[in-house]
VEXBASE-968559 format. One record per residue: residue in one letter; y, z, x of N, C-alpha, C, O in turn. Coordinates in steps of 0.2 Angstrom, whole numbers, plus 5000, padded with zeros to 4 digits. Layout:
AYZXYZXYZXYZX/...
***
This chain:
X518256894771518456954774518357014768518456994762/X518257074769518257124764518657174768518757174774/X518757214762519157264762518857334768518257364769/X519357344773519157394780519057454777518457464780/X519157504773518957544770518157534765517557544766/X518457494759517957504756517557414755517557364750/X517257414761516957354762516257334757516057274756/X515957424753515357414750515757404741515457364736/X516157434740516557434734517257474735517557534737/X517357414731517957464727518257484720518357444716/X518257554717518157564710518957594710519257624714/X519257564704519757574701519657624696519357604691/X519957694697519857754692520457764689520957754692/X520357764683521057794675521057864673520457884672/X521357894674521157964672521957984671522357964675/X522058034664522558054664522958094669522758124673/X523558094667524258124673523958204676523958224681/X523758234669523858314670523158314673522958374673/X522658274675521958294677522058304685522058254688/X522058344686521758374693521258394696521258444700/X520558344694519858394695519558314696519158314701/X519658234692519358194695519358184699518758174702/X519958164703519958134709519858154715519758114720/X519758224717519558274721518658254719518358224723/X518558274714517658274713517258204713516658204711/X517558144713517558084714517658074721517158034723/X518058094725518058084733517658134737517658134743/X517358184734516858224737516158194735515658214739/X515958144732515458104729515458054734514958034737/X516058024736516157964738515557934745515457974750/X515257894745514657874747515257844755515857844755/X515057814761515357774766515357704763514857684761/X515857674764516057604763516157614754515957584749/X516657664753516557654744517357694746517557734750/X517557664742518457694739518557684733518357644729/X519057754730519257764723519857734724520157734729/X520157714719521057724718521357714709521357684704/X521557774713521657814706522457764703522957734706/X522157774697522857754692522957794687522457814684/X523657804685523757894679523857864676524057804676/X523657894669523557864663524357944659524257994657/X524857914659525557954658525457994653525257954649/X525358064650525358104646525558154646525658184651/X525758194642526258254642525758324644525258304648/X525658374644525458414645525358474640525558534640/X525058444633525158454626524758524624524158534626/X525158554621524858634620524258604615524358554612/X523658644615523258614611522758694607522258714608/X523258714603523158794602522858754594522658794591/X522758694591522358694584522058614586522158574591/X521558604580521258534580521758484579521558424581/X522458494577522858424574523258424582523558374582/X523258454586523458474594523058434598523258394602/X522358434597522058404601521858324599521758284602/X521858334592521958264590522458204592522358144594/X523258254592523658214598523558194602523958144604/X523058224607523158244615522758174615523058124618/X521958164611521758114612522058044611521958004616/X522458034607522857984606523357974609523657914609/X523658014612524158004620523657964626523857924630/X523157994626522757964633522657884630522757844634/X522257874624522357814623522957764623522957704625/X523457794619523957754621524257734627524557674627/X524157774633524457744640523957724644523957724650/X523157714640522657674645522657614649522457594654/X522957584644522957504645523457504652523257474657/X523957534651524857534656524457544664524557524670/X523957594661523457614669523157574672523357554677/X522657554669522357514672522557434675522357404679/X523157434670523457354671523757384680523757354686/X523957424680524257454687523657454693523557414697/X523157514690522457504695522357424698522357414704/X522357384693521957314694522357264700522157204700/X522757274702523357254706522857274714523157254718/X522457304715522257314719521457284720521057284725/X521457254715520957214715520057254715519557234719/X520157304710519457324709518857304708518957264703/X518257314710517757304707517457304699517257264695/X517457374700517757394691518057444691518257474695/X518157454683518757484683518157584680517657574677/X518257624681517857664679518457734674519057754676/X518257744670518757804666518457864666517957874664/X519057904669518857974672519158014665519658054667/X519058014661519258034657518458044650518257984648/X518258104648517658084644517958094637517558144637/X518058094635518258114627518258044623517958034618/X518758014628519057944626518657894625518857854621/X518057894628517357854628516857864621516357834620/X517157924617516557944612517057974606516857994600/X517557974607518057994601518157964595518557914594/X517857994590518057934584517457894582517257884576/X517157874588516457834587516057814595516157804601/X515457834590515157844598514957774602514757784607/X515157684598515357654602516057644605516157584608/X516457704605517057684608517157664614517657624613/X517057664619516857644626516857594626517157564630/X516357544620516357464622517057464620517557444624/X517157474613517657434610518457464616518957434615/X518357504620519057504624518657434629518857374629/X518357444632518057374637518157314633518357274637/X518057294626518257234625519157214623519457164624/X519257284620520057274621520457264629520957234630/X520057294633520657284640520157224642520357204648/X519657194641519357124642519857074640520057034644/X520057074632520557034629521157034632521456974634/X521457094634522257094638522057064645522357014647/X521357084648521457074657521057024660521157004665/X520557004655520256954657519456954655519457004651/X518856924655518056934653517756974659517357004658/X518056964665517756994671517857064672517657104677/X518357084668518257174670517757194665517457174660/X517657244670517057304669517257364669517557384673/X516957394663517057464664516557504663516057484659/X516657564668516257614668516357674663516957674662/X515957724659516257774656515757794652515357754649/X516157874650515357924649514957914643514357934641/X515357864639514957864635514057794636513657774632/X514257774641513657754644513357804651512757804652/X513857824655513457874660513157924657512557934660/X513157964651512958024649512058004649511658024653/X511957964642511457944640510857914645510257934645/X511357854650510957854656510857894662510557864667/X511057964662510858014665510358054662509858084665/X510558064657509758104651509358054656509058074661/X509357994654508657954654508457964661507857994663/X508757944666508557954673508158024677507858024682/X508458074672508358154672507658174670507458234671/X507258114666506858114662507058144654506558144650/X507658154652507558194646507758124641508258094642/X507258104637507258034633507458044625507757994621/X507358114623507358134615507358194618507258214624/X507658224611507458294607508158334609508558304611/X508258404608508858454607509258454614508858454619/X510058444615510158434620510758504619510858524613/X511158524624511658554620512258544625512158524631/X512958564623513458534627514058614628514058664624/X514358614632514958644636515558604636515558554640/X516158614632516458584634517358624634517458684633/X517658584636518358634637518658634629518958684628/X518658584624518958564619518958604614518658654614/X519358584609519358614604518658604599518258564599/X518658664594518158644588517958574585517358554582/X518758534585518758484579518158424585517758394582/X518158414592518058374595517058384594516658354598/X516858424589516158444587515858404582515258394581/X516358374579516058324576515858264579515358244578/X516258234581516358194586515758184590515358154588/X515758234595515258254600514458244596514058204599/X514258274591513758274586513458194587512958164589/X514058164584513558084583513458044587512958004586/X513858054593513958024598513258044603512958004607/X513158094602512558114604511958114597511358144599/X511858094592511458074588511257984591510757954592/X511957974590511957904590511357894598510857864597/X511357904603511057924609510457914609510157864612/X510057974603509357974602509058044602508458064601/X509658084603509558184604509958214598510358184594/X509958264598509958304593510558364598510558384604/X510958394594511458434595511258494594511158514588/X511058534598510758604599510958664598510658704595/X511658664602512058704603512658674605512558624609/X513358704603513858694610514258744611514258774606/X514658764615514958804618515758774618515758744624/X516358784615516858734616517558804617517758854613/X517758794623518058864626518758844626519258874629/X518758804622519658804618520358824623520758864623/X520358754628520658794633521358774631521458724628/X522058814633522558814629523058744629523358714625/X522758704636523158634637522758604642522358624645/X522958544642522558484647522358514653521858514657/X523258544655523358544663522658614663522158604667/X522858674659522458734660521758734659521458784659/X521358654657520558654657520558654665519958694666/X520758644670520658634677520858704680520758714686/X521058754675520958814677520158864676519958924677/X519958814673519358834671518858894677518658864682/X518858934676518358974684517958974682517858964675/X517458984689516858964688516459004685515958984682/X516559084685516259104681516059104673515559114670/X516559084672516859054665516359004663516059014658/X516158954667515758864669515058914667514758914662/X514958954675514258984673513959004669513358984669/X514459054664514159074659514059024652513559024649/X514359004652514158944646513458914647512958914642/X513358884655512558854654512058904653511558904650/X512258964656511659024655511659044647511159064644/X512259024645512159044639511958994634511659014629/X512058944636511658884632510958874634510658824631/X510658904639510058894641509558934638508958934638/X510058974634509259014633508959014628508659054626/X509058944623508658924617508258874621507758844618/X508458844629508058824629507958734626507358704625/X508558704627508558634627508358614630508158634635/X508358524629508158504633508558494641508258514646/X509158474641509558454645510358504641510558514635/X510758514647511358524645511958494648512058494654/X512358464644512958444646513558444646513758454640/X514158434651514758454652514958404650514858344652/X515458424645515958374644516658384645516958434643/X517158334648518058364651518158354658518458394662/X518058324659518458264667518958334669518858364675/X519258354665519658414669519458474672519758524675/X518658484670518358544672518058554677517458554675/X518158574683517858564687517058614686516958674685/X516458564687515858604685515258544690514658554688/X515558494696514958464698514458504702513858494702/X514758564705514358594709513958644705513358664704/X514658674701514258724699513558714692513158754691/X513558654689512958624686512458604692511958634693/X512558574696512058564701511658634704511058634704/X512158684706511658764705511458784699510958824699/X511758774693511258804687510758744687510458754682/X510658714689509958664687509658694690509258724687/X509658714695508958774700508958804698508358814698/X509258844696509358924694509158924685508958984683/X509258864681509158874675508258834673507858844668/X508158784679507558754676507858694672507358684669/X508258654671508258614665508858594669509258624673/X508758494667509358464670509958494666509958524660/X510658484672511058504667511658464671511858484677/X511958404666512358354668513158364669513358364663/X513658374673514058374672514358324671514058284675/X514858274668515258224665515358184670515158124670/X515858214677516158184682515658154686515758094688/X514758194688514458174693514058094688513958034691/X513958104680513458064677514057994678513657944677/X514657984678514957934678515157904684515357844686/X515157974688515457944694514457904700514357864704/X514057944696513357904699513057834697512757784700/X513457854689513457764685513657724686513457664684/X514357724690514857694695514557664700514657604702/X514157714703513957694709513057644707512957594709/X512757674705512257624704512257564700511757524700/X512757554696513057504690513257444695513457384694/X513357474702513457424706513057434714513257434720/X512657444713512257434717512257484724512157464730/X512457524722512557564728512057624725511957654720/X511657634732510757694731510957724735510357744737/X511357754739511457824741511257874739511257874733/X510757934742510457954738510958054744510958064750/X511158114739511358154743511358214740511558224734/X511258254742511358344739512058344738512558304738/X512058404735512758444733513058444726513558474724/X512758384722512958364717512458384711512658364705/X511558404711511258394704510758334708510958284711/X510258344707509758284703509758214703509358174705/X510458204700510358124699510758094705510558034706/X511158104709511458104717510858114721510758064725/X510458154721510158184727509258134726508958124730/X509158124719508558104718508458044713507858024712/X508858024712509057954705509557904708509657854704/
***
């Protein structure tokens, strides 16, 4: 017997408390025969007005990852995927395994995790874009540019440009407007990168990158769809559909 809902998969999502942009833009993605269930990852709702602010903020979301997922896993997921991007490339741009091999150690050798620090790359490539200048959007502070740099060096592209729009706390990147979203790719577009990418699970930007790719000519990735597609192809699910970009509709 399998599951009445989600008979093709079930993905168990971590995404911290104050985000309210995943799980809406993950159930609007949602293919038939596919179910999300979310688990919160407890976190305060941290002013992040300097770099040693957002340094914090990173290291709360790490701290109550483990607490989350041991909770998702009760429902018996597929894999496990982290809606959350920062956490996947912070500090080091293998970070992503090394949380996979720590919640492997506490849960077992059979979980799986999904996260942007493997969706990202594997969206360039699907995209066609393999090398060269990429540049990024993101809600974060300046400090999170270093970071970001290697993690995308490490990849095999080069950091072009970034736009990081310093937003005042977790909860208020999800206040992020669109306008706000748009101008960023237009304005990172016009050197003319290869690809452009969003990074911030709390931002909401899946549609609104999916109309700058038409309008701008150049793939341009947002975080949520690149992980929520690796999700789905990482297990075998070929859905192919509009409203999302390129790699949904054509990848």
């Amino acid at each position: 017997m399998t599951d009445a809902l989600g008979w093709r998969l079930k993905l168990g999502v971590v995404t911290p408390s104050v985000n309210t942009v995943v799980q809406p833009e993950y159930d609007d993605m949602r293919p038939r025969g596919v179910t999300n269930h979310i688990g919160r990852i407890h976190i305060p709702d941290r002013i992040t007005n300097n770099d040693n602010d957002f340094e914090l903020l990173v290291r709360d979301i790490d701290r109550g990852l483990d607490e989350a997922v041991e909770r998702v896993l009760t429902c018996e997921p597929d894999c496990i995927v982290l809606g959350v991007s920062i956490e996947a490339v912070y500090g080091d741009p293998e970070a992503g395994e090394g949380i996979q091999q720590r919640l492997r150690a506490k849960f077992g050798d059979k979980l799986r995790l999904v996260h942007a620090g493997d969706a990202i790359p594997a969206a360039l490539r699907a995209s066609g874009v393999e090398d060269g200048p990429i540049a990024l959007l993101t809600p974060y502070q300046p400090v999170s540019e270093g970071h970001l740099r290697t993690f995308v060096e490490s990849c095999g592209y080069q950091l072009q440009d970034a736009i990081h729009l310093r937003c005042p706390s977790a909860v208020q990147i999800a206040h992020t407007t669109r306008e706000t979203v748009q101008q960023g790719f237009t304005k990172l577009a016009e050197n003319r990168p290869r690809a452009i990418v969003q990074f911030g699970a709390n931002m909401c930007a899946g549609r609104i990158a999916a109309e700058a790719e038409q309008q701008l000519g150049l793939p341009v990735i947002a975080v949520n769809t690149a992980t929520y597609w690796h999700a789905l192809r990482s297990n075998g699910i070929t859905d192919q559909f509009e409203g999302f970009g390129q790699l949904l509709a054509q990848h």
